[in-house]
N, C-alpha and C positions, 0 to 999 in steps of 0.2 A: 621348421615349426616355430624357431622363436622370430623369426623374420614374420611367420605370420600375425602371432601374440602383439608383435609390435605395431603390426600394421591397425589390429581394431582398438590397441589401447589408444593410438593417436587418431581414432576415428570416435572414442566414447561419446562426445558429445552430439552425435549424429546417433549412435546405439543406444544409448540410456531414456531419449523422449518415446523412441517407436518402443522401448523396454516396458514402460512407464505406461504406458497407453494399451499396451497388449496384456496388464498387469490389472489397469484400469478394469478392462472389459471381462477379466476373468472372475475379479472379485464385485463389480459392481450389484447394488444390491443384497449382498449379502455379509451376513455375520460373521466378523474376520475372528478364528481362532487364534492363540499368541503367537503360534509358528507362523501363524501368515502373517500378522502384525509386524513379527521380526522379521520376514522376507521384506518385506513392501519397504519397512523405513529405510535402508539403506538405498533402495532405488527411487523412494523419494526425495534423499538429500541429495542422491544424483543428478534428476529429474532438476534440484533447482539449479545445483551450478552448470547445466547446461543451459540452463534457461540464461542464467545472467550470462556465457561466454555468446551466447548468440544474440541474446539482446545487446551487448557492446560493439559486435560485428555489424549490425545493423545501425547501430546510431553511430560508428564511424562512418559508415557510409551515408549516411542522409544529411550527418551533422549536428551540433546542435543550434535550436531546444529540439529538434526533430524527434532525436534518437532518445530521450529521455522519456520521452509524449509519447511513443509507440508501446515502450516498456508499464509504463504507467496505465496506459488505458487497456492494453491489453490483460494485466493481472485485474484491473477492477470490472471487466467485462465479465472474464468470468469467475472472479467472488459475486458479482451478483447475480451469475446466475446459478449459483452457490447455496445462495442466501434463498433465496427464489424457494428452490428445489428441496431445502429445509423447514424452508416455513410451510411448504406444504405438505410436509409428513410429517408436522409435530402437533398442528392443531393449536388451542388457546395455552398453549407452555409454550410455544414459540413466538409470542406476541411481544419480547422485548428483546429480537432476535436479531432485526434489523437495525436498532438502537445501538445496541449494546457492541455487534460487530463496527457498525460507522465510527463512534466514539474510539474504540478499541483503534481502530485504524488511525485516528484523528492520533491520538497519545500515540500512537506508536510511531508517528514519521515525522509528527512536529516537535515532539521530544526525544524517545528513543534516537530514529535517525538522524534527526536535525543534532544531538546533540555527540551523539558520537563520530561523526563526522568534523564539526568543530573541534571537537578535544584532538582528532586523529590531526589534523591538516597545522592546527596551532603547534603541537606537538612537535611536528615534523618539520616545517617549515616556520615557525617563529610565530606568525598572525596569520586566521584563514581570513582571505580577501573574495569579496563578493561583489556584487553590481547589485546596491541598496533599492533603486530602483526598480526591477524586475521582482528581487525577493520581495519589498515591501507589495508590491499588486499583487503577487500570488497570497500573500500572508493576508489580504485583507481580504481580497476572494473566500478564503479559507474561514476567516473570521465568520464573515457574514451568512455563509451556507452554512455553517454548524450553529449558528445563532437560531438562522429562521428552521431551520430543522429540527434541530435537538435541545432548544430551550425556550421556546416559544411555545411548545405543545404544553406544557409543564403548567404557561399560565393565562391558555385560553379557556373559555366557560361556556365555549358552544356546546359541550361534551364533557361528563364529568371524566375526572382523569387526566391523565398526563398524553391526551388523545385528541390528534385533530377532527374536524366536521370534515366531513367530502369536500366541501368548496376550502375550508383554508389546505388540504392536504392536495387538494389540485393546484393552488395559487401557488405552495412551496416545491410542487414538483416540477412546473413550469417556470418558474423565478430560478430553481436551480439548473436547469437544463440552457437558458438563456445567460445567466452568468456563465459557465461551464463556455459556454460559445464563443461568448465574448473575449473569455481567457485567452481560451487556444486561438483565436483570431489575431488577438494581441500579439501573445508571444511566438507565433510562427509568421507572420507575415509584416503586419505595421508597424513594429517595436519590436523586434528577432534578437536588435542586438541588445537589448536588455537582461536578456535570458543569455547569453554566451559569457563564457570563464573570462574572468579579465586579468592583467598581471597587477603584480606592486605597484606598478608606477596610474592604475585607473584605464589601461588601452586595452580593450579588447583583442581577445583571440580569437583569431575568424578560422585560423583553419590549425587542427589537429596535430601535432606532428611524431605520437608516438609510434607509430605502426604505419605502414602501407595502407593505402585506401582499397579495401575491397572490391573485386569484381561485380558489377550487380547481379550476374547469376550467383555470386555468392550471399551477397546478401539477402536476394531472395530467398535461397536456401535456407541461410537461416531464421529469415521471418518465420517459413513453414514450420522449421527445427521448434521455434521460439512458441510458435503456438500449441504443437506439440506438446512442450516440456509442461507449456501452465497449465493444460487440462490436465494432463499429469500429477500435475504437483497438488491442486484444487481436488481435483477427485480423489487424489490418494489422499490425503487430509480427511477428505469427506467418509473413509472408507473408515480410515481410522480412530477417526471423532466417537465410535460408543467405546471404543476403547479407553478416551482422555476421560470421556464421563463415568466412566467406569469407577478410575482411577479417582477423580475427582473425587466422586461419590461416597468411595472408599476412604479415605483422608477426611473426609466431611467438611470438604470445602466449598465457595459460593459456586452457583453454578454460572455464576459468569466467567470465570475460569476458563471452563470451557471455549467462550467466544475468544477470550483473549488466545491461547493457543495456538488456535486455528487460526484468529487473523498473523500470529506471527508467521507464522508457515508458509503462505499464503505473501506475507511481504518480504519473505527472505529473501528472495531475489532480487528485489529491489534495493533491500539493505546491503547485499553483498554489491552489487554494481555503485551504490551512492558510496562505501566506503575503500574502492579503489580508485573512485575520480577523485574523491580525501587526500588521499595518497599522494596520485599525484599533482595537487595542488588545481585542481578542477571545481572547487568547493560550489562552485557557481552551478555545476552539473549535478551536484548531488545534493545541493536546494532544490533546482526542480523535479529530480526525483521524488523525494522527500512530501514536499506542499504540491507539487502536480499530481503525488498519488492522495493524499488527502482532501482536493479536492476533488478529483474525476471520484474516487468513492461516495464524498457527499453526493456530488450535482449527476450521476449516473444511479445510484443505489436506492436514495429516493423516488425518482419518476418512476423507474423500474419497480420498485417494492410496493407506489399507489398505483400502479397499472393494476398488479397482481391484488390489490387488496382487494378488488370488486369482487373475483373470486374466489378468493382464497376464503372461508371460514374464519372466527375468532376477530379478538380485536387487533390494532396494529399501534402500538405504545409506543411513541417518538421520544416523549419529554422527558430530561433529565432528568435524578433526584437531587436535591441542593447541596447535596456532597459535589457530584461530579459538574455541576454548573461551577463551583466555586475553580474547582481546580481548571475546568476551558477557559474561564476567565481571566485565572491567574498565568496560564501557558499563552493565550494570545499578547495581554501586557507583556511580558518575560520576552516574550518573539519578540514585538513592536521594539522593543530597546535593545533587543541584539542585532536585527536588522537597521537599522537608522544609522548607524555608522559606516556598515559596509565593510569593517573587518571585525576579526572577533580574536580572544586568547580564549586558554583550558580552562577559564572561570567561567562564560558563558555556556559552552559546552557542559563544563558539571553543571552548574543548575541547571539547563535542559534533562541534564540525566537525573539527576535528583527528582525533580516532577515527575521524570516517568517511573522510576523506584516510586511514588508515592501513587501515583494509579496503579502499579502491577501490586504494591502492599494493600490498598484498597478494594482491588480486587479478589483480593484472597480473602480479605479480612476486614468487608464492609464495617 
């Protein structure tokens, strides 16, 4: 008997996504009472670190930027179709739905994780060292799709509002899908090694040498596992979401609250993988975590979100308010001068975290 116990405890992470998703399908759709709320969250936080043990298995074996880029695009596939699936059962209260999650996402991995990762890797090893190069092209990619997305709407006049016309919300869904391309052509293929961890002395590390390289039936595996876990984690999030407003509502706080939340949930796994390649002195892997999920969010979320706006009902509100313009502005500057040297100490990392304490405070507390 405990020979058995032992055998699925070392098998959880294969048991907790198919847990997840059988858990998914029980409650989907319906109004979670608190006992089920408290069932669900613990196999939620399960659901994520299986997500991250399989998405490391997986980008060991492909390498990086590979295995960063699979983890990234696969959480923002399906937040957006997430986001999707929300906006169309909220009607005109959902219409700063899509903004407010993008941004949310933007703070949270260009601050949050970009900066706790910093703190962790300086911490740990003296200065976190990066390839200024690769970070700088993702950081202005990043710039620019949250520029023409989310502060350009704020002050066009084809449309009163902080609201694109049909033709500028077609130009910035295709603008972002074509930079988005352009990125990952870059850093998987023409320039690869700009994107790999490099050591102190500026030489790149081409091959891994923490762990054994996976079998590709395993890694297939856990691609499957991997995808698995995120429906999991997205859906149970989604299950649980009247419950955060609930709470929200209760407290009488904004109800961007709410999006913030969920996108953290949602990026956990992402944050939990960028702050064990920290760890171990990888800082380079958990930058493109970091700015490769803030950008697959913009340059994926938007095309996706003006597909759907033809039919969706209500308006679809992109533009800032000149709070949160000030602050993308002041996080992309803050980036620009922490990337350009190419190492960092615990002082750039707190102010990363500082900015993002200033958007989770402004969040609560427009």
């Amino acid at each position: 008997m405990i020979a058995r116990l032992t055998s699925v405890a070392a098998r959880w992470t294969s048991l907790v996504p198919a847990l997840a998703v059988v858990l998914l399908a029980l409650t989907w759709g319906r109004d979670l009472p608190g006992a089920v709320v408290a069932l669900v969250t613990p196999v939620l936080a399960g659901a994520v670190l299986a997500a991250v043990h399989h998405a490391e298995v997986v980008a060991h074996r492909v390498g990086e930027p590979f295995g960063s880029l699979v983890l990234a695009v696969a959480v923002t596939i399906i937040e957006v179709a997430l986001i999707v699936t929300l906006m169309a059962d909220g009607g005109d209260k959902s219409a700063t739905l899509a903004r407010d999650t993008v941004f949310a996402a933007v703070m949270i991995t260009c601050n949050g994780i970009v900066g706790l990762c910093l703190l962790v890797a300086s911490l740990r090893h003296g200065t976190a060292v990066f390839n200024p190069e690769g970070t700088g092209a993702a950081l202005a990619t990043v710039a620019t799709l949250a520029t023409l997305s989310l502060v350009l709407p704020t002050f066009t006049t084809s449309r009163p509002g902080p609201e694109f016309s049909d033709v500028q919300l077609t130009f910035a869904a295709v603008s972002s899908l074509i930079l988005y391309g352009l990125f990952v052509t870059t850093q998987t293929f023409r320039h690869r090694d700009y994107f790999l961890p490099v050591t102190r002395q500026g030489e790149v590390i081409t091959v891994d040498d923490h762990a054994g390289v996976p079998t590709s039936r395993a890694a297939l595996t856990s691609l499957g596992l991997l995808g698995l876990a995120l429906i999991g984690v997205v859906g149970l999030a989604k299950g649980v979401s009247p419950t955060i407003e609930s709470v929200v509502e209760t407290a009488g706080l904004h109800q961007a609250v709410v999006g913030v939340v969920i996108a953290l949930l949602v990026l956990l796994p992402e944050t939990i993988a960028a702050l064990r390649s920290a760890r171990r002195d990888r800082v380079q892997t958990s930058l493109n975590l970091a700015l490769g999920s803030a950008m697959a969010s913009i340059g994926l979320t938007i095309p996706a979100v003006a597909l759907a706006s033809f039919w969706l009902s209500g308006p679809l509100v992109l533009g800032l308010g000149s709070t949160y313009t000030v602050l993308l502005a002041l996080t992309v500057v803050v980036s620009s001068l922490t990337v350009v040297p190419g190492r960092a100490t615990p002082l750039q990392g707190g102010v990363h975290l500082v900015l993002f304490t200033a958007y989770l405070e402004l969040a609560i507390n427009p």
